[in-house]
Biopython code that builds the backbone (N, CA, C, O; Angstrom):
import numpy as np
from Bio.PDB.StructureBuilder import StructureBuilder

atoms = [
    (1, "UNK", "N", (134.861, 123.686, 117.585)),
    (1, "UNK", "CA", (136.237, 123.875, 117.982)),
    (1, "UNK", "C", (136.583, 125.360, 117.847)),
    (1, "UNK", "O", (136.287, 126.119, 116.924)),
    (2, "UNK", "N", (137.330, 125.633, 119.055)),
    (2, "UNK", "CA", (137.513, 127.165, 118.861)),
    (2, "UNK", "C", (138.748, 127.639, 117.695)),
    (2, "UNK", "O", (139.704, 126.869, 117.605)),
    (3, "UNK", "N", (138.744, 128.669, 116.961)),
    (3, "UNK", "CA", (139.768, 128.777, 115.941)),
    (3, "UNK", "C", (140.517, 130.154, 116.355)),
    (3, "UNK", "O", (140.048, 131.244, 116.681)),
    (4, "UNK", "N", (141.470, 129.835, 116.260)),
    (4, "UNK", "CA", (142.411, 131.938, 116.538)),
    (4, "UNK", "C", (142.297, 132.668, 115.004)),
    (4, "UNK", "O", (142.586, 132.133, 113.933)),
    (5, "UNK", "N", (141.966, 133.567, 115.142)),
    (5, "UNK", "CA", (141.855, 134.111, 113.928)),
    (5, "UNK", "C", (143.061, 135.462, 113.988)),
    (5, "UNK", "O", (142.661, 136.626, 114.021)),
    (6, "UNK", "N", (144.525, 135.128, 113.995)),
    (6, "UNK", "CA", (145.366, 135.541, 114.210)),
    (6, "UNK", "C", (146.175, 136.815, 113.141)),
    (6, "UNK", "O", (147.214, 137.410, 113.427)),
    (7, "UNK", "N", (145.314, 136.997, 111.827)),
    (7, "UNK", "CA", (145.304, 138.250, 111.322)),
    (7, "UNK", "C", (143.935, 138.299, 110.515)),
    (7, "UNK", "O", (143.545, 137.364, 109.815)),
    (8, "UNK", "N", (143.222, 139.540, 110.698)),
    (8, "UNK", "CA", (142.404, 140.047, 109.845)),
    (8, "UNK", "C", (142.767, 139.716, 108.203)),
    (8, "UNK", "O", (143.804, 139.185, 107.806)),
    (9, "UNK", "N", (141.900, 140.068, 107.566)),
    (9, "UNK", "CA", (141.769, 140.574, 106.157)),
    (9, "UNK", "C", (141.934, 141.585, 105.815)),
    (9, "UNK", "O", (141.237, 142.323, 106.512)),
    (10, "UNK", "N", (142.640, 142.293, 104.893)),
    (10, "UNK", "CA", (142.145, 144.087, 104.839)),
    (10, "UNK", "C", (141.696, 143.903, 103.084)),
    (10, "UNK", "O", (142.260, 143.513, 102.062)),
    (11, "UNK", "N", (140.183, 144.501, 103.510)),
    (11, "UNK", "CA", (139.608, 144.449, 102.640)),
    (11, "UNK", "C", (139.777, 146.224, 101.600)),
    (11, "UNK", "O", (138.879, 146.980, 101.972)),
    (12, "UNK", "N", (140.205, 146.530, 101.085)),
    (12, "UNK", "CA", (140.797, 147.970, 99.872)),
    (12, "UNK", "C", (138.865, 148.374, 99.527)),
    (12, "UNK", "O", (137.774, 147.917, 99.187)),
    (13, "UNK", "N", (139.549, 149.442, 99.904)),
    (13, "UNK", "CA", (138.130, 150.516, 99.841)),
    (13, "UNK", "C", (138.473, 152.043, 99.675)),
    (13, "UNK", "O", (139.256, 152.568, 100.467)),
    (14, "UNK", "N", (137.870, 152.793, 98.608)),
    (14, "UNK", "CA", (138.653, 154.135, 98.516)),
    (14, "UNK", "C", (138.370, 154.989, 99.693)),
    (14, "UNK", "O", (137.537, 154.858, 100.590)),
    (15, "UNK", "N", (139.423, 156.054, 99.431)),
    (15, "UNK", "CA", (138.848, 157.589, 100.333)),
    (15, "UNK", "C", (139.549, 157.032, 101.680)),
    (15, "UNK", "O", (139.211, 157.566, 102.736)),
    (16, "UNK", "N", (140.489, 156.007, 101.708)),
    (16, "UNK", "CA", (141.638, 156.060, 102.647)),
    (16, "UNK", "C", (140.792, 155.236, 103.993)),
    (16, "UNK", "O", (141.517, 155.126, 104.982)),
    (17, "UNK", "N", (139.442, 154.680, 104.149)),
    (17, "UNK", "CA", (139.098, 154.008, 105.071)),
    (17, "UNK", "C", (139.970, 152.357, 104.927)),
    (17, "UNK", "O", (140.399, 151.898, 103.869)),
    (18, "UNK", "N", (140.043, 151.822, 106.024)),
    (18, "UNK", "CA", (140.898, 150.724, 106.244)),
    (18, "UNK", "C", (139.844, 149.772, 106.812)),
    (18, "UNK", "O", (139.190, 150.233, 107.747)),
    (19, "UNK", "N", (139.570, 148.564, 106.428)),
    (19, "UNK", "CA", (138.602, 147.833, 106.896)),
    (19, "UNK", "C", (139.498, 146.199, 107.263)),
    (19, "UNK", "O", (140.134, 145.720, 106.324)),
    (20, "UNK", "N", (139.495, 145.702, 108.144)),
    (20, "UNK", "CA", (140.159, 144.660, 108.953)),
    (20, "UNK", "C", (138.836, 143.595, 109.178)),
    (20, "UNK", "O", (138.243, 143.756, 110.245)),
    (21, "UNK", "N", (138.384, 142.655, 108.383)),
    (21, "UNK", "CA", (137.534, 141.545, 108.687)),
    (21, "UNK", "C", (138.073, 140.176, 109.365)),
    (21, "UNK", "O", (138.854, 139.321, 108.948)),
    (22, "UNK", "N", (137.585, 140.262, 110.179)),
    (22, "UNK", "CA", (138.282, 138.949, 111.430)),
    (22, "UNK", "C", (137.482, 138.090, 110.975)),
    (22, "UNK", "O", (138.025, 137.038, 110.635)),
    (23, "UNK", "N", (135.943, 138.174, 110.790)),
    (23, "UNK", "CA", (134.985, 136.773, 110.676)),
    (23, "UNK", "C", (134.300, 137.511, 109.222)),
    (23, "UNK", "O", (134.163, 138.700, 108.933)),
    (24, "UNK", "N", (133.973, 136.351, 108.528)),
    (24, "UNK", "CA", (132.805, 136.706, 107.538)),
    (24, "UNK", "C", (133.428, 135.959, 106.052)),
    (24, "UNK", "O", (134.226, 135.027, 106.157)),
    (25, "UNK", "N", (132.949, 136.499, 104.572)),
    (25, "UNK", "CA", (133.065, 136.047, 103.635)),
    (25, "UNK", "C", (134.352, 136.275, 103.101)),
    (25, "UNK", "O", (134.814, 135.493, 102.270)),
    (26, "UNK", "N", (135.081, 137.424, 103.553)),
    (26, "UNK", "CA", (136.244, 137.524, 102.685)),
    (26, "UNK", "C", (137.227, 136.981, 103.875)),
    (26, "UNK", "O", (137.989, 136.206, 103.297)),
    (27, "UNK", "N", (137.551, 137.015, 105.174)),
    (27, "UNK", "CA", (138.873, 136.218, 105.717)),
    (27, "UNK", "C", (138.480, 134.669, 106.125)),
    (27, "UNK", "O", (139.291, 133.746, 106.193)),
    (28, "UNK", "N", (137.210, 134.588, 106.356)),
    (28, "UNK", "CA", (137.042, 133.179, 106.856)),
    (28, "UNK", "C", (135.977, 132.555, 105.601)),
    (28, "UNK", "O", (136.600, 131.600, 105.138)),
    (29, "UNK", "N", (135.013, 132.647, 105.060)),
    (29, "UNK", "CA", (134.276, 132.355, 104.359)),
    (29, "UNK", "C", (132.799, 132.517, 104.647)),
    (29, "UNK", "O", (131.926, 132.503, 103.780)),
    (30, "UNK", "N", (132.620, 132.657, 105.819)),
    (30, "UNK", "CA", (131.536, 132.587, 106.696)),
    (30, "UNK", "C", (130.182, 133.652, 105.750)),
    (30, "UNK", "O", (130.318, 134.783, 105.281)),
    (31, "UNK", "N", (128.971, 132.763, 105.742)),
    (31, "UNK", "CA", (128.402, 134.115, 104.821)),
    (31, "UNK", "C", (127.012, 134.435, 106.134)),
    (31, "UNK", "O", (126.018, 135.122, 105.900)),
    (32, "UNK", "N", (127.265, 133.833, 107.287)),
    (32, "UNK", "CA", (126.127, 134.116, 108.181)),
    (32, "UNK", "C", (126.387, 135.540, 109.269)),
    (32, "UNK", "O", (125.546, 136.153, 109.927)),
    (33, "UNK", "N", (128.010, 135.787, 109.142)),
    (33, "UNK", "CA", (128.262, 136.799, 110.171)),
    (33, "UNK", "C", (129.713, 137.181, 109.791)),
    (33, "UNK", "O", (130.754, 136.532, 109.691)),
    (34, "UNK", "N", (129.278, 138.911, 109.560)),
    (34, "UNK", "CA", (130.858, 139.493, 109.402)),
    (34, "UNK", "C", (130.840, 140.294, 111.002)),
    (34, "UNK", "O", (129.895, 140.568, 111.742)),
    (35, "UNK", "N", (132.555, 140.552, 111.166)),
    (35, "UNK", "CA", (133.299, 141.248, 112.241)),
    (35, "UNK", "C", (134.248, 142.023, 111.493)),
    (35, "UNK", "O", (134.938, 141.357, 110.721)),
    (36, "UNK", "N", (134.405, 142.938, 111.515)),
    (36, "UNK", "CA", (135.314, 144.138, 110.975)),
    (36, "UNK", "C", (135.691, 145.167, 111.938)),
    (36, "UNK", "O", (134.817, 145.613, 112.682)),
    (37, "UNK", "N", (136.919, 145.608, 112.015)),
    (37, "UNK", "CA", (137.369, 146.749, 112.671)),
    (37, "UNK", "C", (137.802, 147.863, 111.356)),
    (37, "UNK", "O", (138.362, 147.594, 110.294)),
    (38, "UNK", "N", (137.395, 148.974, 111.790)),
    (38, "UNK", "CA", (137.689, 149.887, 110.954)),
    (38, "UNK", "C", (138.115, 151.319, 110.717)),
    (38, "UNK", "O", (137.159, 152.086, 110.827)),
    (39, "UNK", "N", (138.956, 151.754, 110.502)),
    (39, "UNK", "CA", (138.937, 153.134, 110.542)),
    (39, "UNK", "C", (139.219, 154.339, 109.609)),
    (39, "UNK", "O", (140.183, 154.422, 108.849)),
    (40, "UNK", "N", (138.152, 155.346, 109.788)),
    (40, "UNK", "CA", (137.843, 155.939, 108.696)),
    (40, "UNK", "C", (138.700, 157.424, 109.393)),
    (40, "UNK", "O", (138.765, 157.590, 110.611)),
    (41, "UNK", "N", (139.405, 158.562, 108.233)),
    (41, "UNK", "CA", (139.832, 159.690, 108.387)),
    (41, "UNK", "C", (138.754, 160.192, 108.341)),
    (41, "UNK", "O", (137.699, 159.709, 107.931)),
    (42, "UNK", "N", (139.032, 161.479, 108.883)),
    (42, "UNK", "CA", (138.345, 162.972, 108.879)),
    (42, "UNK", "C", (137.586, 163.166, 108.089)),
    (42, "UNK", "O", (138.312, 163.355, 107.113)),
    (43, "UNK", "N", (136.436, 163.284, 107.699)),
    (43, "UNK", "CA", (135.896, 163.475, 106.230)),
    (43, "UNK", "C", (135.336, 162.795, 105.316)),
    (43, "UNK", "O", (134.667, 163.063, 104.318)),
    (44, "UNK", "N", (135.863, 161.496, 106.010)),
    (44, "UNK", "CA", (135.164, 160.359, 104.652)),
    (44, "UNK", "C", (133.968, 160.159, 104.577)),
    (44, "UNK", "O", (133.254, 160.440, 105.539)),
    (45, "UNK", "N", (133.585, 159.770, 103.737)),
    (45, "UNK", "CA", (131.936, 160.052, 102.829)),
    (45, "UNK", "C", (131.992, 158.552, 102.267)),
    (45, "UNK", "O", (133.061, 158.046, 101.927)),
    (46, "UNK", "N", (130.404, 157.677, 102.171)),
    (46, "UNK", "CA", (130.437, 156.562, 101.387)),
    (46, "UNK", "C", (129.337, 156.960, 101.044)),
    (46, "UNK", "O", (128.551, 157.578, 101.764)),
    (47, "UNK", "N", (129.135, 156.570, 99.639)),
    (47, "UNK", "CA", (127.498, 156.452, 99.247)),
    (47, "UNK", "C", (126.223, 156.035, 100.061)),
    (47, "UNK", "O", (126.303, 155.262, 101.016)),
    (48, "UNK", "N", (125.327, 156.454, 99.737)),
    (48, "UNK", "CA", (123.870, 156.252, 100.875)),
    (48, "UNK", "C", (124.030, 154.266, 100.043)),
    (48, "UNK", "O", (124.701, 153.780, 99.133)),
    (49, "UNK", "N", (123.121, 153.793, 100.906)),
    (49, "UNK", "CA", (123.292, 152.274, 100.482)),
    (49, "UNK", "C", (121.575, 151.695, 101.361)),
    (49, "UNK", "O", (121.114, 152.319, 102.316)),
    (50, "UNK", "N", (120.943, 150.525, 100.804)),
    (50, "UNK", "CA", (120.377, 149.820, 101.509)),
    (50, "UNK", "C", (120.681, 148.300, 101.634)),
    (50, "UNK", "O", (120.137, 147.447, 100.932)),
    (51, "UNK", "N", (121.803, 147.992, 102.807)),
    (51, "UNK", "CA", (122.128, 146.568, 102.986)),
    (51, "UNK", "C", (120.719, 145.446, 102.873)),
    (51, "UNK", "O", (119.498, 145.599, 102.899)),
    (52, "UNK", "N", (121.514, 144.447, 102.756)),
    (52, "UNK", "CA", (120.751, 143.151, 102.872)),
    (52, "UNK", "C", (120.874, 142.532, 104.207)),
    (52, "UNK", "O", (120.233, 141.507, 104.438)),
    (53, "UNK", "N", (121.591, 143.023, 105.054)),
    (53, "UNK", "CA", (121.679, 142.759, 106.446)),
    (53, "UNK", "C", (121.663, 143.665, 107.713)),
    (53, "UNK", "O", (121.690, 144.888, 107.568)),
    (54, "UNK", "N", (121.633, 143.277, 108.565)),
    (54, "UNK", "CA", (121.407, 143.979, 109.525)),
    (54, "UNK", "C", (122.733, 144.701, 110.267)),
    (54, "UNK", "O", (123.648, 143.931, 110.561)),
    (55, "UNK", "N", (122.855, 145.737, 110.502)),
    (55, "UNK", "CA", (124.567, 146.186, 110.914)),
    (55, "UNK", "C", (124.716, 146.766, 112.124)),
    (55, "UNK", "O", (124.289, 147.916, 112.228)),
    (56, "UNK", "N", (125.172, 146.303, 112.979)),
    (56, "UNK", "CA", (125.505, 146.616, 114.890)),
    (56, "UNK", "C", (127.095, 147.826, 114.293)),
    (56, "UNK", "O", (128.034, 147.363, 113.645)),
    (57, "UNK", "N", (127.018, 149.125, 114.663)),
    (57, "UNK", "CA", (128.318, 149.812, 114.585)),
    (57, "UNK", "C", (128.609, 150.135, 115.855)),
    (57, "UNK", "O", (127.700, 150.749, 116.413)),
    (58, "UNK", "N", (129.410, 149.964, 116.396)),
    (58, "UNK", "CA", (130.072, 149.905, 117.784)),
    (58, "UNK", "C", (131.529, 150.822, 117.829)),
    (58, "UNK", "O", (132.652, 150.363, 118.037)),
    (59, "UNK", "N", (131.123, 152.434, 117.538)),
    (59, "UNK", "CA", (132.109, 153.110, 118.055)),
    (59, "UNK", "C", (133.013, 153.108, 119.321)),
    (59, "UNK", "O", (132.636, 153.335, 120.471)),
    (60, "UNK", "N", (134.361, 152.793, 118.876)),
    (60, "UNK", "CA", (135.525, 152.886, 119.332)),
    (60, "UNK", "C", (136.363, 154.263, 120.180)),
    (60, "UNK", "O", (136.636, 154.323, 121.379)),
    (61, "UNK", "N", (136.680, 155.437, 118.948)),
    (61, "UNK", "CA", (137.201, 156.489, 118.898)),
    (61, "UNK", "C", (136.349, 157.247, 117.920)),
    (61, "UNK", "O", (136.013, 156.770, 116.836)),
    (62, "UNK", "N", (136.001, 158.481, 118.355)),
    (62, "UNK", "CA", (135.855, 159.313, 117.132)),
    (62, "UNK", "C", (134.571, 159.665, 117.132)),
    (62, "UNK", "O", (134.305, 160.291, 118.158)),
    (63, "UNK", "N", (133.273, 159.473, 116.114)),
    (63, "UNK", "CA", (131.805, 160.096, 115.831)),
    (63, "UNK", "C", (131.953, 159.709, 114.310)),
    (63, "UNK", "O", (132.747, 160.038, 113.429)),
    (64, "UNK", "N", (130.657, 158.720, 114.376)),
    (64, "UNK", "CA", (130.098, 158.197, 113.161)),
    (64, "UNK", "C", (128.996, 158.851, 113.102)),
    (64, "UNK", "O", (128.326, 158.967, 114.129)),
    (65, "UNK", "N", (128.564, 159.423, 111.877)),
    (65, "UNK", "CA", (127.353, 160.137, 111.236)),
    (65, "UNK", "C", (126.453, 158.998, 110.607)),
    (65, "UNK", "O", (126.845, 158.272, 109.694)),
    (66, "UNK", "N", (125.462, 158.937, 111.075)),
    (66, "UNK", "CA", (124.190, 157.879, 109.981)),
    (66, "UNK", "C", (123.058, 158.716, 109.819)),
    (66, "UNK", "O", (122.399, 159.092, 110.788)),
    (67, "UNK", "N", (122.703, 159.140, 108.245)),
    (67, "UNK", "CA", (121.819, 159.301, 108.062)),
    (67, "UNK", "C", (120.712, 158.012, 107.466)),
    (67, "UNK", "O", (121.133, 156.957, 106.991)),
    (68, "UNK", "N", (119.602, 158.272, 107.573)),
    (68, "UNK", "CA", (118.329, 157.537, 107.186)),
    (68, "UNK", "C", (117.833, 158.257, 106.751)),
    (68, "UNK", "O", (118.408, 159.342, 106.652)),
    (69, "UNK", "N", (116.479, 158.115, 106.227)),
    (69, "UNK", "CA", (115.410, 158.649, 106.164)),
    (69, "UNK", "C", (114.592, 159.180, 107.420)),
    (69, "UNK", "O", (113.722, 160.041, 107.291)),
    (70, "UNK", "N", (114.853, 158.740, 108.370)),
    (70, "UNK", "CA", (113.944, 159.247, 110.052)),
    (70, "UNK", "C", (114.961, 160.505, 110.438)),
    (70, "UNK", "O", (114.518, 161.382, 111.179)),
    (71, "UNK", "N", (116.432, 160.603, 109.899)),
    (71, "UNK", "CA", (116.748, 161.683, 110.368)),
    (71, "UNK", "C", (118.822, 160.945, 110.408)),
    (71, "UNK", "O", (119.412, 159.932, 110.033)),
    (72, "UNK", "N", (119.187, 162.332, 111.146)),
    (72, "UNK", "CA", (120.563, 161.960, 111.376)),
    (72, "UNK", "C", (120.692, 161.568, 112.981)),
    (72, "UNK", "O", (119.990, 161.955, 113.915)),
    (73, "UNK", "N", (122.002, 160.530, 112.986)),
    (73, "UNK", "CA", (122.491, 160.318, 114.152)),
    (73, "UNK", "C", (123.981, 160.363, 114.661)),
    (73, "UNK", "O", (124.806, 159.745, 113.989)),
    (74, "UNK", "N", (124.257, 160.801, 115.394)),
    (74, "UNK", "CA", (125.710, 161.131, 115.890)),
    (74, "UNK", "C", (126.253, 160.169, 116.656)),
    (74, "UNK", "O", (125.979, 160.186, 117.856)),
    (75, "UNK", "N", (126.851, 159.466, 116.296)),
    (75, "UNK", "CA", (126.987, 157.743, 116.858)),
    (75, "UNK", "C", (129.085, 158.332, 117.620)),
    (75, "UNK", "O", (130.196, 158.626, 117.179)),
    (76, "UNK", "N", (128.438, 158.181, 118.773)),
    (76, "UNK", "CA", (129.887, 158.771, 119.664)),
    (76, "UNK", "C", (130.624, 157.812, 120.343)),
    (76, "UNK", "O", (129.907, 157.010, 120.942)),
    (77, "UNK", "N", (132.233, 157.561, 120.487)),
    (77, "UNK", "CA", (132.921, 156.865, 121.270)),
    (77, "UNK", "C", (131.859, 156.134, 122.143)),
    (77, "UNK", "O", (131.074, 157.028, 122.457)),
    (78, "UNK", "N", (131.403, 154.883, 122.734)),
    (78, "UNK", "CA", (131.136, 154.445, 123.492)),
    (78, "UNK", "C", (129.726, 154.049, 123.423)),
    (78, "UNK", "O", (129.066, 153.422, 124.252)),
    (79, "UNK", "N", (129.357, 154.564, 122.200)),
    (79, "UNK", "CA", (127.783, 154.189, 121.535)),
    (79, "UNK", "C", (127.502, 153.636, 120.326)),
    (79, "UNK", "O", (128.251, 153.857, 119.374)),
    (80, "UNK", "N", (126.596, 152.993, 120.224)),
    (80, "UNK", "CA", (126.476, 151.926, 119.227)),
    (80, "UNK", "C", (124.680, 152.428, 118.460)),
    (80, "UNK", "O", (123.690, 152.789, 119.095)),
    (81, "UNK", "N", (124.816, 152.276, 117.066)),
    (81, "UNK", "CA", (123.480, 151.869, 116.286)),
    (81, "UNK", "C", (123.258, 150.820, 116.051)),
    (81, "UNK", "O", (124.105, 149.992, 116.388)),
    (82, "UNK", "N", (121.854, 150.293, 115.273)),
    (82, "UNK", "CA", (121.931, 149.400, 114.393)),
    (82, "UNK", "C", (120.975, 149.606, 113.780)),
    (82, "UNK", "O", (119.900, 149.739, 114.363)),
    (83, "UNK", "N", (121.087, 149.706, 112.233)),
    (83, "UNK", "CA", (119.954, 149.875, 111.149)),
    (83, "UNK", "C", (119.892, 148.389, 110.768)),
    (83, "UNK", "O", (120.713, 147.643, 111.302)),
    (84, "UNK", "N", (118.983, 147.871, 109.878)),
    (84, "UNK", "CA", (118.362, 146.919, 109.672)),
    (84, "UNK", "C", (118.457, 146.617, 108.485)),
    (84, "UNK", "O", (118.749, 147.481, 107.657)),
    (85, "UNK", "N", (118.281, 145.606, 108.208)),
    (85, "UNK", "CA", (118.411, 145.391, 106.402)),
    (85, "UNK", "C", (117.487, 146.003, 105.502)),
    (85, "UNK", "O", (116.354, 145.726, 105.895)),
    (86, "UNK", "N", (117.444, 146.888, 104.213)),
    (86, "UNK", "CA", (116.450, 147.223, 103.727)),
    (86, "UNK", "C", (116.596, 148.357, 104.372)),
    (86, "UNK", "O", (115.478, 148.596, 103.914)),
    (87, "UNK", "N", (116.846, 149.236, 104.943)),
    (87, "UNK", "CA", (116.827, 150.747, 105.334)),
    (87, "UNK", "C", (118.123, 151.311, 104.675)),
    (87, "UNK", "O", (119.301, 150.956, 104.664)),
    (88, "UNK", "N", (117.506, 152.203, 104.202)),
    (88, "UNK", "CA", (118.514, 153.017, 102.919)),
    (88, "UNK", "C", (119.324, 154.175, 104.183)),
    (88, "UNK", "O", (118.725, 155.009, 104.862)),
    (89, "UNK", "N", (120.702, 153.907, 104.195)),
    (89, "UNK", "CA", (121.212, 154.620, 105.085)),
    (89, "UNK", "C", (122.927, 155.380, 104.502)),
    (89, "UNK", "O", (123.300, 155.260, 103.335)),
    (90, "UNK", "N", (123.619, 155.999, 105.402)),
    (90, "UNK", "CA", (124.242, 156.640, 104.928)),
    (90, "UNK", "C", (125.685, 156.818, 106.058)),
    (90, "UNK", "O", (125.617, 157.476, 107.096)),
    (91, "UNK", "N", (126.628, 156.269, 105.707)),
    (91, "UNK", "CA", (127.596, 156.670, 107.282)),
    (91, "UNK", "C", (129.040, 157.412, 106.623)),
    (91, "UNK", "O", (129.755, 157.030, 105.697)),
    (92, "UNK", "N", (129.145, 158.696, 107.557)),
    (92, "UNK", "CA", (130.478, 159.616, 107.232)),
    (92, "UNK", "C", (131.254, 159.709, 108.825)),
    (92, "UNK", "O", (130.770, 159.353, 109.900)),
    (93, "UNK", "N", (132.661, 160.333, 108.549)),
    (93, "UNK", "CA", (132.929, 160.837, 109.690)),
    (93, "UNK", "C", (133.367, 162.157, 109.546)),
    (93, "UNK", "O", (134.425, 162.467, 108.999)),
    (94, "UNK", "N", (132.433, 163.059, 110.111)),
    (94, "UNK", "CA", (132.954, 164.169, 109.898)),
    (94, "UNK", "C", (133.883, 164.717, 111.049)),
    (94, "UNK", "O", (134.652, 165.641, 110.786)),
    (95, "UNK", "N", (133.842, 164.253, 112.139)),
    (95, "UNK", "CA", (134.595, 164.373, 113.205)),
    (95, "UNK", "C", (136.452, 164.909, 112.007)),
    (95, "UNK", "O", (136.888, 164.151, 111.140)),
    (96, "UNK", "N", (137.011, 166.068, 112.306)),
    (96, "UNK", "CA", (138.197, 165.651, 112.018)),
    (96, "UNK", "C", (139.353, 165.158, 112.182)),
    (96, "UNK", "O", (140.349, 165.367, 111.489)),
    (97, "UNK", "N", (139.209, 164.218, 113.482)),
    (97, "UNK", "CA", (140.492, 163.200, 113.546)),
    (97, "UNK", "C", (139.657, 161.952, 113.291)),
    (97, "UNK", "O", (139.830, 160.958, 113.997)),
    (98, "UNK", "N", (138.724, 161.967, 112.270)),
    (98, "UNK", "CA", (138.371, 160.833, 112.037)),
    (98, "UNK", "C", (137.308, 159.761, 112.869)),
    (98, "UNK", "O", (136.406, 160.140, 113.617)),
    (99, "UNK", "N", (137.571, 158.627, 112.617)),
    (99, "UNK", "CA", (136.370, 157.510, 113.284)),
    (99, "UNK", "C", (137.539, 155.589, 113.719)),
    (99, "UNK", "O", (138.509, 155.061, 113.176)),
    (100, "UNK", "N", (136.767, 155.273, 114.775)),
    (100, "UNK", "CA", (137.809, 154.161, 114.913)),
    (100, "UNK", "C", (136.197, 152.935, 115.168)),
    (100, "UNK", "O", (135.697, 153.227, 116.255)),
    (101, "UNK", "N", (135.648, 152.141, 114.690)),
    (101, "UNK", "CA", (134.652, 151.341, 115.131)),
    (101, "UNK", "C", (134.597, 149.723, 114.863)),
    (101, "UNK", "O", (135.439, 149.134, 114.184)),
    (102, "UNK", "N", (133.709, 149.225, 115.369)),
    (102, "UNK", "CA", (134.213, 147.665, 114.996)),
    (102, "UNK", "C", (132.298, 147.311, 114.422)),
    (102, "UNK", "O", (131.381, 147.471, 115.228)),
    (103, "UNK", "N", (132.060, 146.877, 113.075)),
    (103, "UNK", "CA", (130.426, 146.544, 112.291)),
    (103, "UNK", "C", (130.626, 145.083, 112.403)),
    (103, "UNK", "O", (131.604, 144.414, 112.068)),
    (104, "UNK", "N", (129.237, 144.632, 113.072)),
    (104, "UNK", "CA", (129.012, 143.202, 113.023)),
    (104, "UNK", "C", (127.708, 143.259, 112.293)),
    (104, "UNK", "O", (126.708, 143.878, 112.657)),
    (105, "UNK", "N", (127.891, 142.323, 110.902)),
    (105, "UNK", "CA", (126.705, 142.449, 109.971)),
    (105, "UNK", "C", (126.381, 141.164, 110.052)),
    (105, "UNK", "O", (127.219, 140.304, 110.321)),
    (106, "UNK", "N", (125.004, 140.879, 109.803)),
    (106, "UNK", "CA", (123.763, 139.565, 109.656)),
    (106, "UNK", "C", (123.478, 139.832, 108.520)),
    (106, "UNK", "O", (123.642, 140.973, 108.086)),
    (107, "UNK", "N", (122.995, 138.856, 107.791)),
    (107, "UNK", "CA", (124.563, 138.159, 107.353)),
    (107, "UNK", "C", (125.569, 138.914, 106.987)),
    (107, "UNK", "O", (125.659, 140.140, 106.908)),
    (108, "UNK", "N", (126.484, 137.888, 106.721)),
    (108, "UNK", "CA", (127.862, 138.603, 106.873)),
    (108, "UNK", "C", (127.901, 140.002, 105.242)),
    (108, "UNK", "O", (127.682, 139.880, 104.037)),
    (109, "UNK", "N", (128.174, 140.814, 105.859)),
    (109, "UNK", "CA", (128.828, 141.221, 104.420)),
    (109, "UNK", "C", (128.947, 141.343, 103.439)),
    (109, "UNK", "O", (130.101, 140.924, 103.534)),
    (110, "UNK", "N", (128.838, 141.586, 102.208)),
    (110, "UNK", "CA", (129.322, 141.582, 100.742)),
    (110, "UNK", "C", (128.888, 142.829, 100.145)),
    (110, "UNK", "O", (127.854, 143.465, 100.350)),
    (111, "UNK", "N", (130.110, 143.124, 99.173)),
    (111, "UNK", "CA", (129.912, 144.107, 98.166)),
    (111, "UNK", "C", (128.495, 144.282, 97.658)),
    (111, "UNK", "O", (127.639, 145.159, 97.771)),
    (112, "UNK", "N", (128.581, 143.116, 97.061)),
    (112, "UNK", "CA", (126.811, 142.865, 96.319)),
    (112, "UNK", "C", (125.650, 143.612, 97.156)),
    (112, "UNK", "O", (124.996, 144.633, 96.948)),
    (113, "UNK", "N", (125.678, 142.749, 98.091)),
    (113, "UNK", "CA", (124.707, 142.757, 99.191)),
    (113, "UNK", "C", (124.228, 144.045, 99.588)),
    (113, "UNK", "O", (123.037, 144.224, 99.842)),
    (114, "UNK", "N", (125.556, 145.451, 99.695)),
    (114, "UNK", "CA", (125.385, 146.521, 100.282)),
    (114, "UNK", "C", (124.631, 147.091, 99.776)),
    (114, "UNK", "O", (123.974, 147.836, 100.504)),
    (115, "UNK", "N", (124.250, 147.076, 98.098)),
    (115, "UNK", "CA", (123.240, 147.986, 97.499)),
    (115, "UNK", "C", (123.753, 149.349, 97.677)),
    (115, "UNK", "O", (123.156, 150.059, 98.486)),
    (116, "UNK", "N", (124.772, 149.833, 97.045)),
    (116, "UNK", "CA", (125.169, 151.101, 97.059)),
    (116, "UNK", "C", (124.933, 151.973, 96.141)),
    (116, "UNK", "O", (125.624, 151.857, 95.129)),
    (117, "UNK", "N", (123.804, 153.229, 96.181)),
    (117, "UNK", "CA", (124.071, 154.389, 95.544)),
    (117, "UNK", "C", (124.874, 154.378, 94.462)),
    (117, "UNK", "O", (125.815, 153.620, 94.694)),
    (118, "UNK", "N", (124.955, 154.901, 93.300)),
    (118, "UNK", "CA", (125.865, 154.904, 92.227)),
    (118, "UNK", "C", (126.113, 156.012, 92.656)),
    (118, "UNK", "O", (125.121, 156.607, 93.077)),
    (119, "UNK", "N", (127.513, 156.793, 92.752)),
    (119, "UNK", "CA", (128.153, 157.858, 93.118)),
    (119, "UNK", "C", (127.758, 158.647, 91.767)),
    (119, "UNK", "O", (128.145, 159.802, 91.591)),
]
sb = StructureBuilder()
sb.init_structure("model")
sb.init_model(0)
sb.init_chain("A")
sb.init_seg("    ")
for serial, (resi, resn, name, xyz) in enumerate(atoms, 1):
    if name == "N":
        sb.init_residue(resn, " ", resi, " ")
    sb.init_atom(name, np.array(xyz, "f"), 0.0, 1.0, " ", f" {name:<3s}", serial, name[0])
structure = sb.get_structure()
């Protein structure tokens, strides 16, 4: 049965990024597939991390930075990555009006899961 999922979640994350989960563990429960819209200011920085899932980033507005280990990538309005679970990676926006994108993760999501860098 189809369901409206008629407001996001906003999931609180420092350094002023705003994260909006439509599908996944924290607005629906779902632990097989998150949907998030998100947007990050000018500048923001997250710790390098190696997820447990696989992550589709689908720039919106703006220029997402991913580093890896193979190198950096400049992920622009209208272009999309996807790193894989187990690849130690890294995403900023240095663009300064910021970043606007929508991450669909396998499985969905979680704090735990992300394996983040201790700052």
């Amino acid at each position: 049965m189809a369901e409206l999922i008629a407001q996001p979640t906003r999931i609180p994350v420092p350094g002023g990024k705003i994260i909006d989960e439509y599908v996944g563990r924290a607005s629906t429960g779902d632990d097989a597939v998150s949907v998030a819209h998100m947007t990050a200011p000018g500048g923001w920085t997250e710790p390098a991390q190696a997820p447990a899932f696989d992550e589709v980033t689908v720039v919106l507005r703006g220029l997402v930075r991913v580093e890896t280990a193979h190198g950096v990538l400049d992920v622009r309005a209208g272009q999309a990555v996807l790193t894989r679970a187990g690849e130690k990676v890294r995403y900023t926006t240095p663009d300064p009006d910021g970043a606007e994108y929508v991450a669909v993760c396998v499985p969905a999501f979680s704090p735990d899961g992300a394996h983040r860098d201790p700052e």
